[in-house]
C-alpha positions as CSV (number, residue, x, y, z in Angstrom):
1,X,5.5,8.9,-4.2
2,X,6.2,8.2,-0.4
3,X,8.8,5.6,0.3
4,X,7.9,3.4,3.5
5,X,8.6,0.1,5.7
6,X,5.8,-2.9,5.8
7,X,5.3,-3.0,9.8
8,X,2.5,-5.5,9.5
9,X,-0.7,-6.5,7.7
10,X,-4.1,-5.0,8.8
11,X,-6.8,-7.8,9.4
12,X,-10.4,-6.9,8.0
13,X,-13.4,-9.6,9.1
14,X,-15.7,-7.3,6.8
15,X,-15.0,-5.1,3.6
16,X,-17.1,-2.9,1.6
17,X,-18.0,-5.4,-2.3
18,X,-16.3,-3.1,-4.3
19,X,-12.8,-3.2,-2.6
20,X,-10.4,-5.5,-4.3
21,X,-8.8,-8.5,-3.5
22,X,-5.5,-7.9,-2.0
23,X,-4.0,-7.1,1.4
24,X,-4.5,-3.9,3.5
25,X,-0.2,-3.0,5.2
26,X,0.2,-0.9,7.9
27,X,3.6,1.0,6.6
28,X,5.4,3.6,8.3
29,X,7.4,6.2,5.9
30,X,10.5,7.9,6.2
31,X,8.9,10.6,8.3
32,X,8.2,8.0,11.0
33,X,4.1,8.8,10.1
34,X,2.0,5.3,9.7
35,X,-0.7,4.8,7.2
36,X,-2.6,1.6,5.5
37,X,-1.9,0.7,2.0
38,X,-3.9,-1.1,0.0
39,X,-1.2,-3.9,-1.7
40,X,-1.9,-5.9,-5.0
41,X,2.3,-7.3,-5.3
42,X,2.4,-9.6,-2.1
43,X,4.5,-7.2,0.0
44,X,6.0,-9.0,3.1
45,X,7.1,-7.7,6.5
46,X,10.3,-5.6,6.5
47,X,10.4,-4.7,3.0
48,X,10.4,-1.0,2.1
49,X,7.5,0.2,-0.5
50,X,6.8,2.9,-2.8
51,X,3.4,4.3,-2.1
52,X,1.0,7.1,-4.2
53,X,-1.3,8.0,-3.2
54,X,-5.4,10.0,-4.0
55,X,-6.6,10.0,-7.8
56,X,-3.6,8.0,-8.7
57,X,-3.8,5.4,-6.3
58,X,-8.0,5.1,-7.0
59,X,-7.3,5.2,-11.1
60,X,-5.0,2.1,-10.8
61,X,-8.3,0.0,-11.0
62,X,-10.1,-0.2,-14.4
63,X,-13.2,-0.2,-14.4
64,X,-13.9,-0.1,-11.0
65,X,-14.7,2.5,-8.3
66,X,-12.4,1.0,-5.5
67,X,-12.3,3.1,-2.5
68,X,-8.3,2.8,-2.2
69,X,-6.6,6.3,-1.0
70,X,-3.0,4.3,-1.0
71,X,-1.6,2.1,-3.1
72,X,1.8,0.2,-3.3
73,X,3.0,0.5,-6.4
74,X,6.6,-1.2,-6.0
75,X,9.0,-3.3,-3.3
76,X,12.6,-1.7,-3.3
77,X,15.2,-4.7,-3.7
78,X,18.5,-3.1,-2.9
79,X,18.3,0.7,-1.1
80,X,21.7,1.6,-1.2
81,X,21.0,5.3,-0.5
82,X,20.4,5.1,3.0
């Protein structure tokens, strides 16, 4: 897993049918490197994410072939281990 910070949303006019519906977060991780998650919880601004990513990320949609690489799979409340 790759922990991260929400900079931002990414705004898409057009998407390919068989991505879901969600939100596409520009996040950068603890290694200061920036990437686009694909985000089914509602993640805001500011809040720090756990991220997987490849087969994982892809399998998290049943029944469907979603072209997702990266995929938020939780919003840390409290990180006290910073």
């Amino acid at each position: 897993m790759i922990k991260g910070t929400v900079k931002g949303k990414v705004w898409s006019s057009r998407r390919v049918p068989s991505l879901p519906s969600g939100a596409l977060l520009d996040v950068e991780t603890e290694s200061g490197a920036r990437m686009i998650a694909f985000d089914p919880l509602g993640c805001n601004t500011g809040e720090t994410v756990l991220i997987t990513q490849g087969s994982v990320a892809a399998a998290y949609f049943n029944g469907r072939n979603a072209p997702v690489d990266a995929l938020i799979i939780g919003s840390i409340d409290d990180d006290t281990n910073t």
